[in-house]
TINU-396221 format. One record per residue: y, x, z of N, C-alpha, C, O in turn; residue in three letters. Coordinates in Angstrom, 3 decimals, m for minus. Each point is the difference from the previous one (the first is absolute). Example, Ala and Ser with C-alpha at 12.3 -4.5 7.8 and 13.67 -1.06 7.14 Angstrom:
BEGIN
> m5.690,13.190,7.800,1.190,m0.890,0.000,1.200,0.900,0.000,m0.019,1.036,0.665,ALA
> 1.069,m1.386,m1.385,1.190,0.820,0.060,1.090,m0.770,0.730,1.108,0.509,0.169,SER
% end
This chain:
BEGIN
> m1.197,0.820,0.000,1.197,m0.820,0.000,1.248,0.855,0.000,1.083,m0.473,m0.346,UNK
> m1.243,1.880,0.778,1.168,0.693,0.298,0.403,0.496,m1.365,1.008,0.671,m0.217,UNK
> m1.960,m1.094,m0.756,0.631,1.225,m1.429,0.373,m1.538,m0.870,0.089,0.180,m1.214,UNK
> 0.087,m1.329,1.574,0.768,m1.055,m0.688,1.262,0.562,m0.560,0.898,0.531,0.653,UNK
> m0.939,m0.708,m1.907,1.928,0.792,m0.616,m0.139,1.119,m0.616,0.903,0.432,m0.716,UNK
> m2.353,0.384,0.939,0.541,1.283,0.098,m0.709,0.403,m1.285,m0.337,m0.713,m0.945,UNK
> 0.188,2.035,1.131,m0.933,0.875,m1.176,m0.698,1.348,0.414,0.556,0.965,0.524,UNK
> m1.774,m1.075,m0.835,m0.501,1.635,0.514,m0.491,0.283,m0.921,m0.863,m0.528,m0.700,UNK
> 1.598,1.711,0.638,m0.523,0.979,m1.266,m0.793,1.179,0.831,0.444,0.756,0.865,UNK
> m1.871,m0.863,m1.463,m0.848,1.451,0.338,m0.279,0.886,m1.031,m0.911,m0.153,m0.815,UNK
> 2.163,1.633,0.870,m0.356,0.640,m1.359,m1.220,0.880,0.856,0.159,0.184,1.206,UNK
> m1.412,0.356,m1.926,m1.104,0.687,0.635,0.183,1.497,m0.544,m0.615,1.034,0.259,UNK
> 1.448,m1.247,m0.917,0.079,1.582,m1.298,1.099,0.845,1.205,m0.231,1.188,0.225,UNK
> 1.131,m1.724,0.331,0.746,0.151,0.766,0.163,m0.048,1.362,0.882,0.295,0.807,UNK
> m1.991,m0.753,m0.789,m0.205,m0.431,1.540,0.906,m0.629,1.041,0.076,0.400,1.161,UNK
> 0.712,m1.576,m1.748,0.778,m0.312,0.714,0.089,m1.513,m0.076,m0.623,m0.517,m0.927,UNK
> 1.408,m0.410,1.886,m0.215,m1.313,0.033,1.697,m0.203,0.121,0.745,0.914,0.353,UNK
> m0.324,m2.158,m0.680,1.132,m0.442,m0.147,m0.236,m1.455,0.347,m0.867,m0.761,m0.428,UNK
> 1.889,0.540,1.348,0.201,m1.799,m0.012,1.198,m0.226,m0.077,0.743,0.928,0.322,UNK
> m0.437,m1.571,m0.544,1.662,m0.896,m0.824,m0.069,m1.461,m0.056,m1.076,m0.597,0.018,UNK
> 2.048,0.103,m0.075,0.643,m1.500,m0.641,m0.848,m0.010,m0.869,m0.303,0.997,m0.656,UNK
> m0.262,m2.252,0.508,m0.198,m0.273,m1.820,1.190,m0.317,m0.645,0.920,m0.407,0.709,UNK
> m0.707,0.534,m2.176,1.213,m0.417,m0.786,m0.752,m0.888,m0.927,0.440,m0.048,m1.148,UNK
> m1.343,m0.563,1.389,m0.659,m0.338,m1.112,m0.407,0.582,m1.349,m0.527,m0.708,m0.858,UNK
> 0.737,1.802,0.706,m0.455,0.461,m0.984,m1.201,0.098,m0.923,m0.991,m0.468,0.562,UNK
> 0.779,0.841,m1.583,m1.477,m0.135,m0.611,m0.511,1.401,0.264,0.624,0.855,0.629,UNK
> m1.891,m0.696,m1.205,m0.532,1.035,0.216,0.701,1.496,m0.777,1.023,0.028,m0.686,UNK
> m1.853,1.056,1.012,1.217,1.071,m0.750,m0.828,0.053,m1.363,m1.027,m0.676,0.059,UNK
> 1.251,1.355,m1.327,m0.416,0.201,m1.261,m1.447,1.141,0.684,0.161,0.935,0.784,UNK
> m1.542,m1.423,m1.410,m0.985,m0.086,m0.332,m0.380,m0.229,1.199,m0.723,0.932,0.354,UNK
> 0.848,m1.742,0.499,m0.502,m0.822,1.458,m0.963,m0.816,m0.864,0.007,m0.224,m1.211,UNK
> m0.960,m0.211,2.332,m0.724,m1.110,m0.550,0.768,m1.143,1.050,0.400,0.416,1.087,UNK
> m0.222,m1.771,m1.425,0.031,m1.007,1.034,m0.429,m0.640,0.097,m0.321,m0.617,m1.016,UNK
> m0.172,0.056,2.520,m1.243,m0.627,0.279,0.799,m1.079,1.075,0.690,0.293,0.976,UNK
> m1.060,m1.728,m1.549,0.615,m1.228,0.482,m0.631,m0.167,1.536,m1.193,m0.240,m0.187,UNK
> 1.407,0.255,1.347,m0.536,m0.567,1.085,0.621,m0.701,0.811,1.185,m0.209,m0.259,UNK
> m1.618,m0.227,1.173,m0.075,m1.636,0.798,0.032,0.087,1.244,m0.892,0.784,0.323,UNK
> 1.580,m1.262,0.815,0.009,0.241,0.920,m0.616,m0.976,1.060,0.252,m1.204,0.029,UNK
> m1.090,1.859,0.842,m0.716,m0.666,1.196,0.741,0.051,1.243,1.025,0.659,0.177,UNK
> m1.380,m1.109,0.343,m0.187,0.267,1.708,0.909,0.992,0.336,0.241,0.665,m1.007,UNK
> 0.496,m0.189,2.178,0.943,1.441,0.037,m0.176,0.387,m0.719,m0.900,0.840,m0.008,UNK
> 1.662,m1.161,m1.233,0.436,0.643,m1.330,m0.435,1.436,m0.798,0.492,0.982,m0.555,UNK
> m2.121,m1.769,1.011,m1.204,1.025,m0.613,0.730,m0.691,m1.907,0.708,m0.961,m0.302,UNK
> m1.393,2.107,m0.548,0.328,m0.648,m1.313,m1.544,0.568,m0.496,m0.475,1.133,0.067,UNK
> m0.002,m2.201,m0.504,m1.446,m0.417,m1.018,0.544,0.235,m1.340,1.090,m0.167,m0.547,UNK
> m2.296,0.637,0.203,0.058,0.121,m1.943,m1.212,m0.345,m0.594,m0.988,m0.092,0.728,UNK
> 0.894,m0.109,m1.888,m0.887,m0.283,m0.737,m0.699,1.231,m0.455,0.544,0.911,m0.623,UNK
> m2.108,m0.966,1.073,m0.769,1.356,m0.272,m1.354,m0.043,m1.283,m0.480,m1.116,m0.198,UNK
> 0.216,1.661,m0.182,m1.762,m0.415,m0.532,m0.329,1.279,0.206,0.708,0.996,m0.150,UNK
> m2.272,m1.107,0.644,m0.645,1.065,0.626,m1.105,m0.308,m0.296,m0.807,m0.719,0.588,UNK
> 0.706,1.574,m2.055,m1.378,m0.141,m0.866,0.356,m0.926,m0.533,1.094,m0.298,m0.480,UNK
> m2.626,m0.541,0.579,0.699,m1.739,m1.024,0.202,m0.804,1.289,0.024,m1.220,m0.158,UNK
> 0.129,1.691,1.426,0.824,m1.600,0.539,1.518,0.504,0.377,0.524,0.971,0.546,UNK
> m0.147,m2.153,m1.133,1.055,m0.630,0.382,0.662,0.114,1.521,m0.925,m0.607,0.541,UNK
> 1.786,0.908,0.527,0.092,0.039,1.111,1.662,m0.060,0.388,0.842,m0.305,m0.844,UNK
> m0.622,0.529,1.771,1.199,0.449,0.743,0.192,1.433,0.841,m1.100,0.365,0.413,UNK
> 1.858,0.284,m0.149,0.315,1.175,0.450,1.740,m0.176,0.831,1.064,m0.419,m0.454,UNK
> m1.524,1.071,2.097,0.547,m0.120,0.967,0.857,1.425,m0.368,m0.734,0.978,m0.141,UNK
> 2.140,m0.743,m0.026,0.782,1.416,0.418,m0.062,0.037,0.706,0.484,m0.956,0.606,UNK
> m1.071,1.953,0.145,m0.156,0.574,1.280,0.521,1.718,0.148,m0.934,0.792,m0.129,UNK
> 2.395,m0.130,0.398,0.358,1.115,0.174,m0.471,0.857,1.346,m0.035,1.184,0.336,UNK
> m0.361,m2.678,0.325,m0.392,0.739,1.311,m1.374,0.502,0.286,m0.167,0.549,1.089,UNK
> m0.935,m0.668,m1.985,m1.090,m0.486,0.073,m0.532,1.639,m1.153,0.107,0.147,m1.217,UNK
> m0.527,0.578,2.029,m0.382,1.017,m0.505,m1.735,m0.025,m1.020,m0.404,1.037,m0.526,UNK
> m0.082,m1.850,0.464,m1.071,m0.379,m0.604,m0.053,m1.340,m1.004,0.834,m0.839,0.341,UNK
> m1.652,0.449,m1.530,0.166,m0.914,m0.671,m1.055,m0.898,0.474,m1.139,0.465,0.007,UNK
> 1.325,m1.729,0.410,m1.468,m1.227,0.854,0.104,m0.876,m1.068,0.977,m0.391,m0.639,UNK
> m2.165,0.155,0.561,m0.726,m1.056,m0.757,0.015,m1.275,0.762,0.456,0.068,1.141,UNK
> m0.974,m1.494,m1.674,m0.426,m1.183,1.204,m1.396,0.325,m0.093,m0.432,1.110,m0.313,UNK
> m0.262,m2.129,0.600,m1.207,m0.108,m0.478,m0.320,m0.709,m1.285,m0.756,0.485,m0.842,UNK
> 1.182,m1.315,0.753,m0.009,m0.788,m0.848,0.094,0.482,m1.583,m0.719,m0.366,m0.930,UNK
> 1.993,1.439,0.907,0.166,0.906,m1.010,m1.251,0.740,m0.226,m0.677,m0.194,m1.010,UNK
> 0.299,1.180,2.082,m1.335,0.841,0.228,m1.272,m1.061,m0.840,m0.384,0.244,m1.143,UNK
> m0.051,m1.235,1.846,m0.972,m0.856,m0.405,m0.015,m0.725,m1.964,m0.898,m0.363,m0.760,UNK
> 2.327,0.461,0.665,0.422,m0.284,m1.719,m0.423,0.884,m0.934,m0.407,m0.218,m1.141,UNK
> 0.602,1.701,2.002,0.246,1.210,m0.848,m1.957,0.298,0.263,m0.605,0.518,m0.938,UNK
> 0.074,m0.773,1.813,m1.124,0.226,0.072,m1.070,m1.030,m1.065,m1.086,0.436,m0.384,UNK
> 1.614,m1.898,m0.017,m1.004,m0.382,m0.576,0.289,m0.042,m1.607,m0.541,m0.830,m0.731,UNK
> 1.136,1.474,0.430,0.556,0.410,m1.325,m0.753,1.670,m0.354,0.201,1.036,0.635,UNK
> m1.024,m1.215,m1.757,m0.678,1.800,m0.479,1.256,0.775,m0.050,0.019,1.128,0.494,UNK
> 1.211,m1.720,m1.142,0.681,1.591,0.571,0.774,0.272,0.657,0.969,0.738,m0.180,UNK
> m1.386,m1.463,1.286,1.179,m0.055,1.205,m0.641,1.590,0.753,m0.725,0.879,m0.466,UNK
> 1.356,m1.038,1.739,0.508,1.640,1.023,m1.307,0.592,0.006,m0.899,m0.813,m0.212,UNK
> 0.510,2.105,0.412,m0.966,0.895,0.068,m0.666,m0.162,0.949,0.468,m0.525,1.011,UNK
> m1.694,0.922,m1.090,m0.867,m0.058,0.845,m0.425,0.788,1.239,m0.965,m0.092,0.759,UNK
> 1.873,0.783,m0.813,0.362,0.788,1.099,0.551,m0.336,1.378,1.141,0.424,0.178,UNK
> m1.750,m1.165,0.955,1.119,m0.441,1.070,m0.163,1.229,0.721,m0.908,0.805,m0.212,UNK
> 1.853,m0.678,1.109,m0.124,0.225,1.352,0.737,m0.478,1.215,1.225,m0.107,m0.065,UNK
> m1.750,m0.135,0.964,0.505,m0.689,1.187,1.187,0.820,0.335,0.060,1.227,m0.066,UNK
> 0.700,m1.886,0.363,1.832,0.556,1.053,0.185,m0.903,1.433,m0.580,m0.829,0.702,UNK
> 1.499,1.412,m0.779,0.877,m1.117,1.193,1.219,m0.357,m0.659,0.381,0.380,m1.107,UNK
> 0.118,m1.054,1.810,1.491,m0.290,m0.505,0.758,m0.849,1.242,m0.308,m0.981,0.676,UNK
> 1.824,2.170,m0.762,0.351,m0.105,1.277,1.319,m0.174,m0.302,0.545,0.671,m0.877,UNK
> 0.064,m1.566,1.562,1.129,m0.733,m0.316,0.726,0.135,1.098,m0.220,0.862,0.850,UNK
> 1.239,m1.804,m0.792,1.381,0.515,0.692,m0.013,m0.698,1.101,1.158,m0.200,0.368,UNK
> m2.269,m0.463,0.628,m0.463,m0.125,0.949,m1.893,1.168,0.427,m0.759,0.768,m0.592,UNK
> 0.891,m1.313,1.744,m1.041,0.929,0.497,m1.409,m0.414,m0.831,m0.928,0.620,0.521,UNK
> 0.565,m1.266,m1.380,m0.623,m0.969,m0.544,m0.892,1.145,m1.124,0.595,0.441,m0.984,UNK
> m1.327,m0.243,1.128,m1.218,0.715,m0.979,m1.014,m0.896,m0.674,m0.820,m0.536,0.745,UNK
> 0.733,0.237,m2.337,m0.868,m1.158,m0.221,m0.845,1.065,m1.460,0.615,0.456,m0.963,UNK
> m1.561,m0.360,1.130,m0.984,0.441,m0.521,0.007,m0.656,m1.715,m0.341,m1.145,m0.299,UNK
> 0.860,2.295,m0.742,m0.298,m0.056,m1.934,m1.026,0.388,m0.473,m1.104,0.185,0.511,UNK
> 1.510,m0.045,m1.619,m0.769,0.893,m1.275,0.733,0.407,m0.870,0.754,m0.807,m0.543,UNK
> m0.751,2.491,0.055,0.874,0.360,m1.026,m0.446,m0.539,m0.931,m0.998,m0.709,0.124,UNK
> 1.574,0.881,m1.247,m0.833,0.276,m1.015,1.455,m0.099,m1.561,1.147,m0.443,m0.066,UNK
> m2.049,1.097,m0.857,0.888,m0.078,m0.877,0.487,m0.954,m0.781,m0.862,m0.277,m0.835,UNK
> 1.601,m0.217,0.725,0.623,m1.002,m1.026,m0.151,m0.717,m1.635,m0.846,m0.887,m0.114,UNK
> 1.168,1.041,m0.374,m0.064,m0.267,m1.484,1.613,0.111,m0.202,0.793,m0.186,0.923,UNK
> m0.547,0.400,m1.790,1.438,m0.122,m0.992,0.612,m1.345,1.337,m0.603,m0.949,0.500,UNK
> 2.315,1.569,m0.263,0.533,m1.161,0.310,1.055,0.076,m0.630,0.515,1.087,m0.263,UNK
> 0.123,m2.524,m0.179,1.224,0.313,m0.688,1.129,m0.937,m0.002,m0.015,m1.170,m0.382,UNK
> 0.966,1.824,0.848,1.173,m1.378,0.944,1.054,0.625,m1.214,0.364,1.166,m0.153,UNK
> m0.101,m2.087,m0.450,0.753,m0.050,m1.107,0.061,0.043,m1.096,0.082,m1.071,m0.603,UNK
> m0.094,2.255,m0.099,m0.665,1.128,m0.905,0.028,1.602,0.589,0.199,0.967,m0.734,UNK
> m0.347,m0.913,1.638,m1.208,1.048,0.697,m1.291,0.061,0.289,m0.570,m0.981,0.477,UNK
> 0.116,1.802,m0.652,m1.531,m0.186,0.143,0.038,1.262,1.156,0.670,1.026,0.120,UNK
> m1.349,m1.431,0.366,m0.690,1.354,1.180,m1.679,0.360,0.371,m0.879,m0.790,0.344,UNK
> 0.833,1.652,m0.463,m1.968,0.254,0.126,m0.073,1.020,0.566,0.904,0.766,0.334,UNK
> m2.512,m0.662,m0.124,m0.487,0.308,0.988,0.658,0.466,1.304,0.299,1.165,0.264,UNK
> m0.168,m1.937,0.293,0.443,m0.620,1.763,m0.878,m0.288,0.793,m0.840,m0.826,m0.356,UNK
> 0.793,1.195,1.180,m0.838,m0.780,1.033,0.314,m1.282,0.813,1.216,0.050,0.187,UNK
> m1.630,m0.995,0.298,0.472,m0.999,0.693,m0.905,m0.119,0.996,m1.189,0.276,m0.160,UNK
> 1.750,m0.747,1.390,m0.571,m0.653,1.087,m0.315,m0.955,0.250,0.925,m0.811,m0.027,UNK
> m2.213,0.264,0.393,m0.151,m1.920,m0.359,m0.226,m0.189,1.630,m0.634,0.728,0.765,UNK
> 1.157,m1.605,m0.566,m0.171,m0.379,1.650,0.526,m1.704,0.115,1.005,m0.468,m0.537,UNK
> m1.689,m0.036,1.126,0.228,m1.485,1.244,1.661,0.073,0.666,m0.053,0.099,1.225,UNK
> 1.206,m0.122,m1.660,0.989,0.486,0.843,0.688,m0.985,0.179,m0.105,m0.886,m0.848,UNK
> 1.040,0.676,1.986,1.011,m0.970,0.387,1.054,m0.289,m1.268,0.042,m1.038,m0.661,UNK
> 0.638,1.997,0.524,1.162,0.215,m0.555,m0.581,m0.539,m1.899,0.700,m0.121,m1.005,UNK
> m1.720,m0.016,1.128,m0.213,m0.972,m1.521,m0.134,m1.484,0.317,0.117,m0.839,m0.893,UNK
> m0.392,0.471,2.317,0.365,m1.400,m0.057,1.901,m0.484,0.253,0.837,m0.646,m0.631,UNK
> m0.899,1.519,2.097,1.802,0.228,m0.335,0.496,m0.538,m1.217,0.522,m1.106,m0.138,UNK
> m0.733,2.010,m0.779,0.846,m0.505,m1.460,m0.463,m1.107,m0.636,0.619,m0.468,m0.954,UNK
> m1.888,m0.135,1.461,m0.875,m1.245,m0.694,m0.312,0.645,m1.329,0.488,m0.400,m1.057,UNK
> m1.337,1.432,1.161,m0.339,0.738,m1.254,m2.043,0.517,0.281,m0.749,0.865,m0.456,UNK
> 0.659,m1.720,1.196,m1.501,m0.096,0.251,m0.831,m0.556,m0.571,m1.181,0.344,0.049,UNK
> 1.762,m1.643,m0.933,m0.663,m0.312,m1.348,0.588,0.150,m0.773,0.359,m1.005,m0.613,UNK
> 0.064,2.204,0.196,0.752,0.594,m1.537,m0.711,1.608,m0.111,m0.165,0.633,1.043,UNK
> m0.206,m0.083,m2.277,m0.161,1.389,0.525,1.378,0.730,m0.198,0.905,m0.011,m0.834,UNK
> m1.167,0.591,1.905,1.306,0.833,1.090,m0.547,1.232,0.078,m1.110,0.326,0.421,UNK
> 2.397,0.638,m1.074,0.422,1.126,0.733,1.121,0.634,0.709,1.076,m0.394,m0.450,UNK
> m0.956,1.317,1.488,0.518,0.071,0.340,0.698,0.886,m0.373,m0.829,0.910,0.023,UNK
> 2.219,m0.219,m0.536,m0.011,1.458,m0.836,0.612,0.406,1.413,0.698,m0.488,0.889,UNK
> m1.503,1.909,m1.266,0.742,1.378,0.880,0.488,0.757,m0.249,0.257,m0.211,m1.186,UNK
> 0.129,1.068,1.434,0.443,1.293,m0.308,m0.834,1.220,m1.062,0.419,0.739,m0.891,UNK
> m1.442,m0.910,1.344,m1.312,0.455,m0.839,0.184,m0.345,m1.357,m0.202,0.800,m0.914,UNK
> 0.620,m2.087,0.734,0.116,m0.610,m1.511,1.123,m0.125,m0.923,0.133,m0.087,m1.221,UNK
> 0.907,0.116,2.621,1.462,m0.448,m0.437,0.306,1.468,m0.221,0.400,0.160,m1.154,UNK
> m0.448,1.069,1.906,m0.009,1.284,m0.157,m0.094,0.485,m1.552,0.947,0.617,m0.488,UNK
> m2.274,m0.953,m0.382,m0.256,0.394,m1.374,1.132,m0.166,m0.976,m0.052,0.483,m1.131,UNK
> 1.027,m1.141,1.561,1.276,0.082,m0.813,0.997,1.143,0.190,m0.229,0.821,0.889,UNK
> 1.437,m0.691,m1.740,1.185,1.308,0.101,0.558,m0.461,0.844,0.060,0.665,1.035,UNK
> 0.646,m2.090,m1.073,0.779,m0.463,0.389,m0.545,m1.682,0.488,m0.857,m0.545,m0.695,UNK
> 1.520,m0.289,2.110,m0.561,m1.115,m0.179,1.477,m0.629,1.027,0.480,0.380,1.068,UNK
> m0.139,m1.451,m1.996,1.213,m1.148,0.571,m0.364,m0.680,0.616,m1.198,0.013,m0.286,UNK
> 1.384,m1.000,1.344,m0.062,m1.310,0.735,1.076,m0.543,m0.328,0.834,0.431,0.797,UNK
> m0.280,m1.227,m1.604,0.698,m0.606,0.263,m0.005,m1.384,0.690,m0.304,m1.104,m0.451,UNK
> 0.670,1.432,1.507,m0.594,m2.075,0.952,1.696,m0.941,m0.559,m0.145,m1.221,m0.056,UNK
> 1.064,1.558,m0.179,0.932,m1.462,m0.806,m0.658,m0.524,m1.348,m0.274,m1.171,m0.263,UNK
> 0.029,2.591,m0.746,m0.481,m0.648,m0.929,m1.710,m0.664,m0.017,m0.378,m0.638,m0.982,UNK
> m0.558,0.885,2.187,m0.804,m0.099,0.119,m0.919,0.802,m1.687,m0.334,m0.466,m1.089,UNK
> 0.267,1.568,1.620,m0.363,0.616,m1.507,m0.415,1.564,0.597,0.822,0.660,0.634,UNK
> m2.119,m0.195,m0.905,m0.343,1.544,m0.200,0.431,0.478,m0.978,0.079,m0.595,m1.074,UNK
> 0.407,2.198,1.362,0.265,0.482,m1.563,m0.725,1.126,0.392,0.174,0.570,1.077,UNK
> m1.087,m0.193,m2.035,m0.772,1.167,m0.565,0.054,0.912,m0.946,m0.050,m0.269,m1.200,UNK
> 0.194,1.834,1.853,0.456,0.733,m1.192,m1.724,1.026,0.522,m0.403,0.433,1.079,UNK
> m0.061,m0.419,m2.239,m1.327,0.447,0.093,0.051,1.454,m0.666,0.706,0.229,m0.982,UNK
> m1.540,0.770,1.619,0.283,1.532,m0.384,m0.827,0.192,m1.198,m1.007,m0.651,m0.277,UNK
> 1.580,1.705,m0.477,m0.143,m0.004,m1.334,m0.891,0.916,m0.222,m0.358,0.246,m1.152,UNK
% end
Protein backbone atom coordinates (compact mmCIF):
# COMPACT_ATOMS: atom_id res chain seq x y z
CA UNK A 1 0.00 0.00 0.00
CA UNK A 2 2.95 2.26 0.73
CA UNK A 3 4.25 2.34 -3.04
CA UNK A 4 0.51 3.65 -4.24
CA UNK A 5 1.69 6.80 -6.66
CA UNK A 6 4.91 5.76 -6.96
CA UNK A 7 7.51 3.97 -9.24
CA UNK A 8 10.38 1.55 -8.62
CA UNK A 9 12.82 1.27 -10.87
CA UNK A 10 15.35 -1.80 -10.30
CA UNK A 11 18.35 -1.18 -12.63
CA UNK A 12 20.46 -4.76 -11.86
CA UNK A 13 23.33 -3.66 -14.36
CA UNK A 14 23.79 -0.92 -11.83
CA UNK A 15 22.85 -2.07 -8.91
CA UNK A 16 20.73 0.40 -7.74
CA UNK A 17 16.98 1.06 -6.83
CA UNK A 18 15.09 4.31 -7.18
CA UNK A 19 11.61 5.30 -5.93
CA UNK A 20 9.85 8.46 -7.05
CA UNK A 21 6.40 10.01 -7.80
CA UNK A 22 4.86 8.40 -10.64
CA UNK A 23 4.25 11.01 -13.54
CA UNK A 24 2.41 8.70 -15.34
CA UNK A 25 4.55 8.05 -17.82
CA UNK A 26 4.89 5.16 -20.38
CA UNK A 27 7.48 2.85 -20.47
CA UNK A 28 11.13 3.94 -21.67
CA UNK A 29 12.07 2.92 -25.57
CA UNK A 30 12.63 -0.90 -25.84
CA UNK A 31 10.77 -1.65 -22.33
CA UNK A 32 8.41 -4.29 -22.62
CA UNK A 33 4.90 -3.32 -20.88
CA UNK A 34 3.08 -5.48 -19.00
CA UNK A 35 -0.66 -4.44 -18.01
CA UNK A 36 -1.38 -5.39 -14.23
CA UNK A 37 -4.16 -5.28 -11.71
CA UNK A 38 -4.31 -4.55 -8.41
CA UNK A 39 -5.29 -6.72 -5.28
CA UNK A 40 -5.43 -6.52 -1.81
CA UNK A 41 -2.52 -3.93 -0.26
CA UNK A 42 -1.81 -2.91 -3.55
CA UNK A 43 -0.13 -6.18 -4.51
CA UNK A 44 -0.33 -5.80 -8.58
CA UNK A 45 -1.24 -9.27 -10.53
CA UNK A 46 -0.42 -9.87 -14.16
CA UNK A 47 -1.25 -12.07 -16.65
CA UNK A 48 1.29 -15.10 -16.93
CA UNK A 49 1.37 -18.48 -19.12
CA UNK A 50 3.61 -21.02 -17.79
CA UNK A 51 4.01 -23.60 -20.42
CA UNK A 52 0.51 -24.08 -21.88
CA UNK A 53 -1.43 -22.90 -18.79
CA UNK A 54 -2.73 -19.95 -18.61
CA UNK A 55 -2.28 -18.33 -14.91
CA UNK A 56 -1.67 -15.25 -12.86
CA UNK A 57 1.59 -13.99 -11.30
CA UNK A 58 1.95 -12.16 -7.86
CA UNK A 59 5.02 -9.12 -7.98
CA UNK A 60 6.63 -9.92 -5.24
CA UNK A 61 10.13 -7.58 -4.65
CA UNK A 62 10.23 -8.84 -1.33
CA UNK A 63 10.12 -12.41 -1.87
CA UNK A 64 13.50 -13.74 -2.71
CA UNK A 65 12.29 -17.03 -4.40
CA UNK A 66 9.64 -17.74 -7.26
CA UNK A 67 6.26 -20.07 -5.52
CA UNK A 68 4.09 -21.88 -7.42
CA UNK A 69 0.20 -22.81 -5.99
CA UNK A 70 -0.60 -26.11 -6.27
CA UNK A 71 -2.93 -26.01 -8.49
CA UNK A 72 -0.46 -24.48 -11.11
CA UNK A 73 2.10 -27.44 -10.04
CA UNK A 74 -0.81 -30.12 -10.58
CA UNK A 75 -1.72 -28.29 -14.36
CA UNK A 76 1.86 -28.27 -15.28
CA UNK A 77 2.13 -31.88 -14.07
CA UNK A 78 -0.74 -33.43 -16.11
CA UNK A 79 0.27 -31.99 -19.34
CA UNK A 80 3.56 -34.24 -21.30
CA UNK A 81 5.33 -31.07 -21.43
CA UNK A 82 4.82 -29.54 -18.46
CA UNK A 83 7.90 -29.04 -15.41
CA UNK A 84 10.67 -31.70 -15.13
CA UNK A 85 10.85 -34.46 -13.42
CA UNK A 86 13.12 -33.61 -11.14
CA UNK A 87 11.60 -32.55 -7.55
CA UNK A 88 13.18 -31.90 -4.58
CA UNK A 89 11.77 -31.18 -1.28
CA UNK A 90 12.49 -27.40 0.40
CA UNK A 91 11.05 -25.42 2.95
CA UNK A 92 9.73 -22.21 2.49
CA UNK A 93 9.97 -19.58 4.92
CA UNK A 94 8.16 -16.53 4.99
CA UNK A 95 7.87 -13.40 6.84
CA UNK A 96 6.39 -14.99 9.88
CA UNK A 97 7.94 -17.79 11.96
CA UNK A 98 5.91 -20.19 9.73
CA UNK A 99 7.97 -23.03 7.77
CA UNK A 100 5.61 -25.00 5.28
CA UNK A 101 7.22 -27.77 3.47
CA UNK A 102 7.65 -27.54 -1.22
CA UNK A 103 9.07 -28.93 -4.08
CA UNK A 104 11.53 -27.32 -6.46
CA UNK A 105 11.43 -28.03 -9.53
CA UNK A 106 11.91 -26.59 -12.89
CA UNK A 107 9.46 -24.74 -14.81
CA UNK A 108 8.63 -24.63 -18.42
CA UNK A 109 8.83 -21.33 -20.48
CA UNK A 110 6.95 -18.48 -18.59
CA UNK A 111 5.90 -15.56 -20.35
CA UNK A 112 4.24 -12.31 -18.95
CA UNK A 113 3.89 -10.24 -21.87
CA UNK A 114 6.25 -10.85 -24.57
CA UNK A 115 8.95 -12.18 -22.38
CA UNK A 116 9.65 -15.45 -22.13
CA UNK A 117 11.86 -16.79 -19.31
CA UNK A 118 13.34 -20.48 -18.93
CA UNK A 119 14.77 -22.65 -17.16
CA UNK A 120 13.84 -21.42 -13.54
CA UNK A 121 13.14 -23.18 -10.89
CA UNK A 122 9.92 -22.81 -8.90
CA UNK A 123 8.67 -23.72 -5.58
CA UNK A 124 5.25 -25.47 -5.33
CA UNK A 125 3.81 -25.35 -1.85
CA UNK A 126 0.11 -25.28 0.10
CA UNK A 127 0.65 -21.48 1.17
CA UNK A 128 -1.51 -18.84 2.88
CA UNK A 129 -0.63 -15.95 0.92
CA UNK A 130 -2.28 -17.76 -2.38
CA UNK A 131 -5.53 -17.80 -0.70
CA UNK A 132 -4.91 -14.16 0.69
CA UNK A 133 -5.05 -13.03 -2.91
CA UNK A 134 -8.01 -15.64 -3.73
CA UNK A 135 -5.59 -17.14 -6.21
CA UNK A 136 -6.03 -20.77 -4.94
CA UNK A 137 -8.19 -21.69 -7.74
CA UNK A 138 -6.25 -19.92 -10.47
CA UNK A 139 -2.70 -21.17 -11.29
CA UNK A 140 -0.56 -18.74 -9.32
CA UNK A 141 2.76 -17.58 -9.16
CA UNK A 142 4.39 -15.82 -7.08
CA UNK A 143 7.42 -13.75 -8.80
CA UNK A 144 10.63 -13.20 -6.88
CA UNK A 145 13.54 -11.88 -7.19
CA UNK A 146 15.04 -15.05 -8.64
CA UNK A 147 12.80 -14.33 -11.69
CA UNK A 148 12.26 -10.71 -11.65
CA UNK A 149 16.24 -10.46 -11.27
CA UNK A 150 16.78 -12.13 -15.07
CA UNK A 151 16.04 -8.75 -16.43
CA UNK A 152 18.62 -5.36 -16.99
CA UNK A 153 16.27 -3.32 -15.79
CA UNK A 154 12.64 -3.76 -14.07
CA UNK A 155 9.79 -0.73 -13.40
CA UNK A 156 6.81 -0.97 -10.99
CA UNK A 157 4.87 1.36 -11.86
CA UNK A 158 1.74 1.13 -9.17
CA UNK A 159 -0.33 4.67 -10.77
CA UNK A 160 -0.08 3.29 -14.05
CA UNK A 161 -0.60 -0.16 -12.75
CA UNK A 162 1.92 -1.51 -15.41
CA UNK A 163 5.50 -3.57 -15.28
CA UNK A 164 8.06 -2.38 -17.53
CA UNK A 165 10.73 -4.79 -18.67
CA UNK A 166 13.94 -4.14 -20.15
CA UNK A 167 15.43 -7.65 -20.70
CA UNK A 168 19.41 -8.15 -21.11
CA UNK A 169 20.65 -8.55 -24.39
Amino acid sequence: EGMRGHRLDIDFGADRVTITRSRGEAAPRGFVAVPARQRRHGVLVIDARIGPVRGRAIIDTGAERTLGNLLLQRRLLLDARGAGEVRRPTQVYGATDAVQPGESLYAPRIRIGDVVLANLQVTFADLHVFRYWDLEDTPALLLGMDLLGVASRLIIDYRRFELQILQRQ
